[in-house]
C-alpha positions, 0 to 999 in steps of 0.5 A: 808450950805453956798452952800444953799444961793441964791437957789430959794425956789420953791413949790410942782409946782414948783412956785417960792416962793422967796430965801435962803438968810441964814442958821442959826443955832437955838435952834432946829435946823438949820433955812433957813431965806427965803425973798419972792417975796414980799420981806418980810423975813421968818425962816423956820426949815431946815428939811426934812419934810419941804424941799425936793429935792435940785438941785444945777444945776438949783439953786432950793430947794423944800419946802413941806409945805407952810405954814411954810412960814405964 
């Protein structure tokens, strides 16, 4: 999980939303704790059906469903 720290969390469009700062291990799960561009913090569940493809080359994780960010 350490190599998923300062990737760029961007959407569907490929709008960056903000960084990975942190994965935590949760309750139910691990949580990527996310600081957005407008630098407020978020935890949102690290699974597959919030977050898709990771390109390690381009920095880039794809989150599926914004509104776990809310």
């Amino acid at each position: 999980m350490e190599d998923l720290k300062g990737l760029e969390v961007i959407d569907r469009e490929g709008k960056a939303l903000g960084h990975i700062v942190a994965v935590t291990e949760g309750g139910g799960g691990n949580l990527a704790e996310i600081k957005l561009l407008s630098g407020a913090m978020r935890l949102a569940p690290f699974r597959n059906e919030f977050f898709g493809d990771v390109n390690l080359e381009k920095g880039q994780i794809m989150l599926l469903e914004n509104w776990v960010l809310e």
